[in-house]
C-alpha positions in Angstrom: -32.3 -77.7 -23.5 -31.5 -75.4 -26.6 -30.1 -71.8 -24.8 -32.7 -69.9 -27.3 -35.6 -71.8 -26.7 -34.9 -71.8 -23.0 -35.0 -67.6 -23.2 -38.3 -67.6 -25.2 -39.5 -69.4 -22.8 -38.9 -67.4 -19.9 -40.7 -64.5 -19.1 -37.8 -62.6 -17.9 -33.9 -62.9 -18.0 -32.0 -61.9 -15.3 -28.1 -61.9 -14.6 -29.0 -63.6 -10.7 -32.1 -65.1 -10.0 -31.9 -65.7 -5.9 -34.2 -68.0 -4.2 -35.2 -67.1 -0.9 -35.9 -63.9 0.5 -34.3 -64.2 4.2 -31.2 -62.9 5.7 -29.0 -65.2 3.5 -30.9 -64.2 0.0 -31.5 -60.8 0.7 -27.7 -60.3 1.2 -26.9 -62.2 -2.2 -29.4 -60.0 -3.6 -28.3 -56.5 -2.5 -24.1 -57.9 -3.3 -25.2 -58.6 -6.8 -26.5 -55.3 -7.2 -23.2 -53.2 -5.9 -21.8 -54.9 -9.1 -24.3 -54.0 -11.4 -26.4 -56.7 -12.2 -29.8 -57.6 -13.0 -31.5 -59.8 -9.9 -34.7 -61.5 -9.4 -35.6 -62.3 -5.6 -38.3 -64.5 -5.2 -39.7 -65.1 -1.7 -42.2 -67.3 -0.9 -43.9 -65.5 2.3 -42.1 -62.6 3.9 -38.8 -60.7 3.3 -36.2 -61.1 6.1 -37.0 -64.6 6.9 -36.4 -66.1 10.3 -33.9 -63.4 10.7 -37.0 -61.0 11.2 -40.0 -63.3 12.4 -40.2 -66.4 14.8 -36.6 -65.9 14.8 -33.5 -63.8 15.7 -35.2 -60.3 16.2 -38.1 -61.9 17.4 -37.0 -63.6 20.0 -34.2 -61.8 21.0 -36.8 -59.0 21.8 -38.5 -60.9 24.2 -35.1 -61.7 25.7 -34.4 -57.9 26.1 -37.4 -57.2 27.4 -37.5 -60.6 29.9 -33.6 -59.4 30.8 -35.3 -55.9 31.9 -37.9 -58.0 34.0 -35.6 -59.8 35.5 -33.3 -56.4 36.5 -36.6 -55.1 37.9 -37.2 -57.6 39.9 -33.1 -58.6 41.5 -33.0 -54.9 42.6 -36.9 -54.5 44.1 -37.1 -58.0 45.8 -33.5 -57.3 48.0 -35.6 -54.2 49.4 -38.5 -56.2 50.4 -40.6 -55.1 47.4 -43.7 -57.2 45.3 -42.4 -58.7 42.2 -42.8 -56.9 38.9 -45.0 -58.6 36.7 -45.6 -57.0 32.6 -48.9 -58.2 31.0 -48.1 -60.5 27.9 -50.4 -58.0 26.0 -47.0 -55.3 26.4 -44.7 -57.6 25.7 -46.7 -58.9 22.3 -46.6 -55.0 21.4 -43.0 -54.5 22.0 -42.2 -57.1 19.8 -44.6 -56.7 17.1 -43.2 -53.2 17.0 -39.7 -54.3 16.8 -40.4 -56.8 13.6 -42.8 -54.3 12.0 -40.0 -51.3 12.1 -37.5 -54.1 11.0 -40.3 -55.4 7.9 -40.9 -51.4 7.3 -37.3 -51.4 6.5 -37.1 -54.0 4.5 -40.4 -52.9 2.0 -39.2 -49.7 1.3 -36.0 -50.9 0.5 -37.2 -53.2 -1.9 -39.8 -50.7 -3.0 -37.0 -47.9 -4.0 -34.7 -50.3 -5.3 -37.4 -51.4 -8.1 -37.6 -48.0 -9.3 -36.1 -46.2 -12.4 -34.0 -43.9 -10.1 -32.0 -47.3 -9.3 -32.1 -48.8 -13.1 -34.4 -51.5 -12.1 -31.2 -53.6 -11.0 -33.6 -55.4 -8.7 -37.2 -57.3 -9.7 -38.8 -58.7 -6.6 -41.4 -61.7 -6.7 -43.5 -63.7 -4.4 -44.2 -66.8 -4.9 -42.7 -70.4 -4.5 -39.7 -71.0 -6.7 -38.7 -74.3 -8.4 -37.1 -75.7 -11.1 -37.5 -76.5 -14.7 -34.2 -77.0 -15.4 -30.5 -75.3 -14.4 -31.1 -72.3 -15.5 -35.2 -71.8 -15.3 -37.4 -70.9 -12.2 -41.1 -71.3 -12.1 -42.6 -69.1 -9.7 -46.2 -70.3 -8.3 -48.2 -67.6 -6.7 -52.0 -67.6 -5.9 -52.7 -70.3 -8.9 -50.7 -67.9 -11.4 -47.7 -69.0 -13.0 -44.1 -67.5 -14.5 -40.6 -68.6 -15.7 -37.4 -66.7 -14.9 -34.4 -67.5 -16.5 -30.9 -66.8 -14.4 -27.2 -67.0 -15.6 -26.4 -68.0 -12.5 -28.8 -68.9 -9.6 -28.9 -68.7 -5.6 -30.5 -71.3 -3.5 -31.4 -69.5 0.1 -34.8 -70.7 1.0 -33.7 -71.4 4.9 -34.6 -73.9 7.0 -37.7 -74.4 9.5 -38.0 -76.3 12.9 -37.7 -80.1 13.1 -40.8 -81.9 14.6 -41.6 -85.0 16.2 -43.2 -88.3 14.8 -46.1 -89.3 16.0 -46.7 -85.8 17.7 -50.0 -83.7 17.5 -47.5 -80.1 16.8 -51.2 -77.1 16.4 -49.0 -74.6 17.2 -51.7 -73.4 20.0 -50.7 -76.6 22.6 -47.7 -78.1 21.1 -44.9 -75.0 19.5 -41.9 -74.9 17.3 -40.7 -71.5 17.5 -42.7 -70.7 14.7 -45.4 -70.6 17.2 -44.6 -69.8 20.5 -44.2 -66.3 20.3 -47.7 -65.8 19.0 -49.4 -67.6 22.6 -52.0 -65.0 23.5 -51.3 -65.1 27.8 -48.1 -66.7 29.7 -48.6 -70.8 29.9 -48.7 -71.3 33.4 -46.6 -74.6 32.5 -44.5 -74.9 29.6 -41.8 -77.5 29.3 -39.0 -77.4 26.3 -38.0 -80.4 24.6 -34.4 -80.2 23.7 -31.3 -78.4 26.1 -29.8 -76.6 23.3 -29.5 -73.2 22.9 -33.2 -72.1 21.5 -34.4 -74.6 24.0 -32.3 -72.5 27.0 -32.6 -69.2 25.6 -36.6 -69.3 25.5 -36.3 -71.5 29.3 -34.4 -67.9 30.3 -36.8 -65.7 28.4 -39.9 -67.5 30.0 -38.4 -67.7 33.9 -37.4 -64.2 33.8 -40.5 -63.0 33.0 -41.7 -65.1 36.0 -45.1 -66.0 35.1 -44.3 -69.5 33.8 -43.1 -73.2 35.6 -40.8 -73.9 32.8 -39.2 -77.5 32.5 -36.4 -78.7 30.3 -35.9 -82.7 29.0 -32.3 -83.0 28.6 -30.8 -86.1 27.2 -27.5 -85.4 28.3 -26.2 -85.2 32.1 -26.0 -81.4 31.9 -27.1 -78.6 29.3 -25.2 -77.0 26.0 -23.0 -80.0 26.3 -21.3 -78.6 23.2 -19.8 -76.1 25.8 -17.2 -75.9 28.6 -18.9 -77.5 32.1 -18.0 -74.0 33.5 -20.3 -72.6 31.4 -23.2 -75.1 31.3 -23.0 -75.1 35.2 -23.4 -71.0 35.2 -25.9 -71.1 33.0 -28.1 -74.6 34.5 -27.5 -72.7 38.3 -29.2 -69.5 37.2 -32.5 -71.1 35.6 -32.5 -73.4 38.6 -32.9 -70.3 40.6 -35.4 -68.9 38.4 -37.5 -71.9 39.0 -36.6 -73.9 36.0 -36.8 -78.0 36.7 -33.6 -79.4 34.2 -34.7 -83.4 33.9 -31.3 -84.2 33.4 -30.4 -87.6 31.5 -33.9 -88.0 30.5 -35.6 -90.2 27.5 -38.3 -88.6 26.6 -41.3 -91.7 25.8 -44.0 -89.6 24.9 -45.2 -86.3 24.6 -49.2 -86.2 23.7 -51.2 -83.4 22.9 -54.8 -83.6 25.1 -56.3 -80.2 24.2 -56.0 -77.9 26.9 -52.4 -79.6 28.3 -50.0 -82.1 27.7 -48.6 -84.7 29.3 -45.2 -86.0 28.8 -43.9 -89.1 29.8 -39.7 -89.6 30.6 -37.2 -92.7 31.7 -34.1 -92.3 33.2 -30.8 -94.8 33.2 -31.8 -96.2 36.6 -34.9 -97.4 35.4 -36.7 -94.4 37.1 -39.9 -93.2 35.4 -42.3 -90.3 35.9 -45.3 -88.7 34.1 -46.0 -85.0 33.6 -48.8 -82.8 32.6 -47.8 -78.9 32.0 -50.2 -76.4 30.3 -47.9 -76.0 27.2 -44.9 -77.6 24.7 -42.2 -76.3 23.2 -40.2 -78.4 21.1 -36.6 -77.5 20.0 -34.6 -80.4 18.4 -32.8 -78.8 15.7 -34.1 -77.2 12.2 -34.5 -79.2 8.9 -33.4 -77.3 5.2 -36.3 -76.0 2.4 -35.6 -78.0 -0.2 -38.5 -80.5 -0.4 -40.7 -77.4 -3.0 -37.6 -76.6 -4.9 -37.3 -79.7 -7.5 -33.6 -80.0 -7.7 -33.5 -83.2 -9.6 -34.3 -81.2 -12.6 -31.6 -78.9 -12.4 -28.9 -82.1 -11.3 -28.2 -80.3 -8.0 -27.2 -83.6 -5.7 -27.9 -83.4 -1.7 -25.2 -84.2 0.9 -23.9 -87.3 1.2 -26.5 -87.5 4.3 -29.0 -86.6 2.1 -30.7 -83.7 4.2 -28.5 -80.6 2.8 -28.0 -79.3 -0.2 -24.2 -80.4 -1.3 -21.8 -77.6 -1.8 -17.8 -76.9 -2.1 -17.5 -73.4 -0.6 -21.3 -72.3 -1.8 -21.0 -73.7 -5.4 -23.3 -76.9 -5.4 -22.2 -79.6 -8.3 -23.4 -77.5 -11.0 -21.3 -75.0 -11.2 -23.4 -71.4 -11.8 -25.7 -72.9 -9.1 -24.9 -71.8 -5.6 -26.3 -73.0 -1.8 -25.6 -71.1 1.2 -27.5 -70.6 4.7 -29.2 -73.0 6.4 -29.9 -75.5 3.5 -26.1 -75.9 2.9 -26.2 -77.5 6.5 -23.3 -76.0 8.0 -23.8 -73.6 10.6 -27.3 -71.9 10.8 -26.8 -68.5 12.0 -27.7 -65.4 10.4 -24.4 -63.9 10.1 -23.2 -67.1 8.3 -26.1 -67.2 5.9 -25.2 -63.8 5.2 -21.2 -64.3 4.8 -22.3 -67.0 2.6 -24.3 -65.2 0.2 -22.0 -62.6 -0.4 -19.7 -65.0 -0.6 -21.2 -66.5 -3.2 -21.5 -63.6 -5.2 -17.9 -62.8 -5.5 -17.0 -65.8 -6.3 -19.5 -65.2 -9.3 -18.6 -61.9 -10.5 -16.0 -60.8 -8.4 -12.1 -62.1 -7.4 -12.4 -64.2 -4.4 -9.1 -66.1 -3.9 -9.8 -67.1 0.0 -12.0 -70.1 0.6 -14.6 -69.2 3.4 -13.0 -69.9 6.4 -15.1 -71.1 9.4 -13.1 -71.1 12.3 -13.7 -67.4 13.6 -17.3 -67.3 13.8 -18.5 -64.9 16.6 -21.4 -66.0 18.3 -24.1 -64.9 21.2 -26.2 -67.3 23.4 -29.0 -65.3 24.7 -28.9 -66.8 28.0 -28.7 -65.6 31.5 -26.1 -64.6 31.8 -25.2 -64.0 27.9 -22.7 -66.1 26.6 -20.3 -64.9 23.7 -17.9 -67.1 21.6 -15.4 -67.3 19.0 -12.9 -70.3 18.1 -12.2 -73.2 20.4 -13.5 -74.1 23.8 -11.3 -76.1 26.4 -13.6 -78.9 25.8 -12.7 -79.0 22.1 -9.1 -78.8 23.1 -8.8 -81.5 25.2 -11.1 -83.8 23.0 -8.4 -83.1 20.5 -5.5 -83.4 22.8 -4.3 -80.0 21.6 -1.7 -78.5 24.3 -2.3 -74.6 25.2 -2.4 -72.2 27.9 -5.9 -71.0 28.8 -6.8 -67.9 31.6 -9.2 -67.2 33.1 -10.7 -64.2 34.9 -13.8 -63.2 36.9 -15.8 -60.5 35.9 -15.9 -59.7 40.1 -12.8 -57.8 39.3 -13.7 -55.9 36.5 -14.5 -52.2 37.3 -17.0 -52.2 34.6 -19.2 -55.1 35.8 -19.0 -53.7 39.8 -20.3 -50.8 38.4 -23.4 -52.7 36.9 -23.7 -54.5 40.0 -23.4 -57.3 37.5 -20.6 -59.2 38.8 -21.6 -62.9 37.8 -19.6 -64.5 34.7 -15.9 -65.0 33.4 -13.8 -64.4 30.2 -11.7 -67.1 28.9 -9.1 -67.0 26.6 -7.3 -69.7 25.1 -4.0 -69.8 23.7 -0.9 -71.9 22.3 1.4 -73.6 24.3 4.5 -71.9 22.7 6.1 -68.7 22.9 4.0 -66.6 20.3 1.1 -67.5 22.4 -1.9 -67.0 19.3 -5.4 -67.1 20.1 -7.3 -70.2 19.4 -10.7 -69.4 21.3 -12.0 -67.5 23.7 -15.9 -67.6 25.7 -17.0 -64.7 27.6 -19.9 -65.2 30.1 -21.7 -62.5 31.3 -23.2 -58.7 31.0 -22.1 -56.7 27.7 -20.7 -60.0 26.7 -21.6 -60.2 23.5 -19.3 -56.8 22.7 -16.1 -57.8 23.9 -15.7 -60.8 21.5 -14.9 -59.0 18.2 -11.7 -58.1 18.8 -10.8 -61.7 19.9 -12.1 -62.7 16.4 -10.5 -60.5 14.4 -7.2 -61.3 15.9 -7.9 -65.0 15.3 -8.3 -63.8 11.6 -5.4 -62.1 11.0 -3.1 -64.6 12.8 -1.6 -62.0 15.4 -0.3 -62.1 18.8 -1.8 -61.3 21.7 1.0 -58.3 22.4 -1.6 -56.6 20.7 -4.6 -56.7 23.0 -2.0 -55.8 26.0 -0.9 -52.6 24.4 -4.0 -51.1 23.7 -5.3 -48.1 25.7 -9.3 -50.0 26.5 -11.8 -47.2 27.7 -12.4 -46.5 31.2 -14.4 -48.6 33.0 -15.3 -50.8 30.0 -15.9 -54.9 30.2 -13.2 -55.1 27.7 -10.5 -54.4 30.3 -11.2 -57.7 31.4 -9.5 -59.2 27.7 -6.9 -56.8 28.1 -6.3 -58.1 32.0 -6.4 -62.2 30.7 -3.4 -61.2 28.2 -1.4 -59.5 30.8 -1.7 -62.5 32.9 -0.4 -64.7 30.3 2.3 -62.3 29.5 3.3 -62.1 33.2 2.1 -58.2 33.3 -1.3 -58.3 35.1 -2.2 -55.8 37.4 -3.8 -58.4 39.8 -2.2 -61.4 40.3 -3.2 -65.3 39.7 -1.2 -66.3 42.7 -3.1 -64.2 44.7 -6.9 -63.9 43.7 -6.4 -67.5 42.9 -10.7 -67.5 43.5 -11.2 -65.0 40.8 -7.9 -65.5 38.4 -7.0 -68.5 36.6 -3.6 -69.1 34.5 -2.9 -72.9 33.4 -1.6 -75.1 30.6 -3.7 -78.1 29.4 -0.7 -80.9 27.9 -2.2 -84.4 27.3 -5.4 -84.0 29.1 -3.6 -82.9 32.1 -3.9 -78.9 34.1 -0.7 -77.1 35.6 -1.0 -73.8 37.2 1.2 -71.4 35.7 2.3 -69.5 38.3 2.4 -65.6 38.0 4.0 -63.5 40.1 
């Protein structure tokens, strides 16, 4: 299309035009502005995305507040005290107060951001975006319609959660996490399709609030089979205790919606079949991209070669002022990465980027019981790969911090090469404060530096990061307690062509 016609066209011109308000387009958004350009963000339903509703504050505010339950209740029930029970009208509030501050936030940013003060950099509008060619965006909002022309143009319209064929999903018998969060009393039943770790974090949120039977279908012979056994077996052992039932190795045959319950049907390799009716569903089985609205075939965009994604080479899809990043780029779907992305994106646009994204330090948090924090390899991966290194190990029993907290159950691991420099290839910490030791492991990944570093530091006093400091000194022969001794609680080996030998440690 002629470049002139195309801007008389339009209603507005704009350096950016982002699709998608969530975590992943708000960021590209807000990076545009620092340098200096004009941006349109159009958002179909609500700013923030999943990273505000039905999604990470959401539900990690029901894990906080089921994690406080569940603290409640392991220090009253050892003195011979009733269980503590909170009405599901008090947790509701909490969270709706935690997304409402969060949306707050996010309207009178926007608001103040729109006004003359900040030169108009940003125009916000809601509506669904698609497009009428590379560089035009129709925007379709309550029957009214506009064109927006961008130079260059975001694609960040997230994903949503997968469903099942051939099953009755009303959001009021049968949830996606979309839904579940919005029940109006605890299900007395409620089993969760899918042993991931949505499926597992709302299976922990749910038993520690201990007002629900909760059940799992897992189709593998134990859960997050993606992670070390040491770690799937902490994590299956402490919803087992809760009350959780794990059908392990299960085929699920049918799962029907009758109303006021549903009953699920499973098989099992030994020809073993049972039937089940629970008061509620939850199904987790994965998210699917936003891309069906968006009418890429008349900008030229291409999808993945499976078809599902949007295809990219480090954000830039095959038209190159056209860009892809969060979830409908398919990598990984995480908030931080969507965000990484988008600013990443952005750079490479108007800034210098010279550094491909790089995806191998990527800090994570399962919101599990106990939490579970990783960055870089497992062991699993390692041996899969037949890729020799040292790994230790040590219990957070001997960690001042964690006796303190009377909250003595989990481990950090760190894994290592099998050489004399020794760099950090991974490491997965299990247990309380979890989540904030893991940084420092990351960044040192990043920067490609040895683990003298960690051992030299002066940690704070008692801190759960002493325990890193402690798996160093063990591999660097140094540690205060030793391997050979607390052989229950400490672990030093190497792992050479799928085989373990103790490293001894004196």
């Amino acid at each position: 299309m002629n470049l002139l016609y195309s801007l008389n066209m339009a209603d507005e011109h704009f350096d950016l035009v982002v699709i998608g308000g969530g975590p992943a387009g708000y960021a590209a958004a807000m990076r545009a502005i620092d340098y200096g350009k004009r941006v349109c963000l159009i958002e179909r339903e609500r700013v923030g995305g999943a990273g505000v509703y039905n999604g990470a504050l959401s539900s990690k505010t029901l894990w906080e507040i089921s994690q406080k339950v569940a603290s409640v209740n392991d220090t009253i029930q050892g003195k011979g005290r009733e269980k503590f029970y909170l009405n599901w009208e008090d947790v509701s509030a909490t969270v709706d107060e935690a997304v409402f501050e969060r949306k707050f936030q996010y309207s009178c940013h926007l608001k103040l951001l729109q006004t003359e003060t900040m030169k108009k950099l940003l125009t916000y509008h809601r509506g669904i975006g698609r497009f009428i060619n590379d560089h035009e965006i129709e925007i379709l909002h309550d029957g009214e319609k506009r064109i927006v022309y961008g130079d260059r143009i975001i694609v960040a319209t997230g994903s949503r959660p997968r469903k099942m064929d051939g099953v009755d999903v009303d959001e009021r018998t049968i949830f996606t996490s979309d839904g579940i969060e919005h029940l109006t009393d605890y299900p007395k039943s409620l089993v969760i399709v899918g042993a991931g770790v949505i499926g597992c974090e709302y299976a922990t949120i749910f038993s520690n609030l201990g007002k629900t039977k909760v059940y799992i279908i897992d189709r593998q012979d134990r859960i997050l089979p993606f992670e070390d056994a040491d770690i799937s077996t902490i994590v299956s052992e402490n919803l087992e205790k809760k009350g959780v039932t794990i059908h392990h190795n299960a085929q699920l045959e049918r799962l029907e919606n009758r109303g006021d319950h549903v009953e699920y049907e499973l098989s099992y390799p030994d020809g073993k079949r049972e039937t089940i009716q629970v008061e509620k569903a939850l199904l987790s089985i994965g998210r699917i991209p936003n891309v069906e609205q968006l009418n890429l075939e008349a900008a030229g965009v291409l999808m993945s070669k499976r078809g599902v994604h949007i295809g990219d080479d480090d954000t830039i899809t095959n038209i190159p002022h056209i860009y892809a990043v969060g979830d409908v780029s398919g990598r990984i779907a995480l908030v931080n990465m969507g965000e990484i992305e988008a600013r990443h994106a952005v750079e490479l646009a108007y800034g210098s980027v010279a550094e491909r994204l790089n995806y191998d330090n990527i800090c994570t948090i399962m919101f599990l019981q106990p939490e579970v924090a990783a960055v870089g390899f497992n062991e699993q991966y390692c041996l899969q790969n037949n890729i020799p290194v040292k790994i230790v190990k040590i219990d957070y029993s001997v960690i001042a911090r964690a006796i303190a907290m009377r909250k003595t159950q989990g481990f950090f691991k760190i894994i290592v090469t099998n050489d004399s420099e020794m760099k950090i290839l991974g490491m997965r910490a299990v247990g309380e404060h979890a989540s904030t030791a893991i940084q420092a492991i990351g960044l040192l990944i990043k920067l490609d530096m040895p683990i003298h570093v960690i051992a030299e530091l002066i940690h704070p006093h008692p801190s759960i990061a002493e325990g890193i400091q402690e798996c160093v000194r063990m591999l660097l022969n140094s540690s205060i307690f030793k391997s050979s001794v607390f052989k229950d609680k400490l672990a030093c080996y190497s792992l050479v062509d799928g085989v373990k030998t103790p490293l001894e440690r004196l």
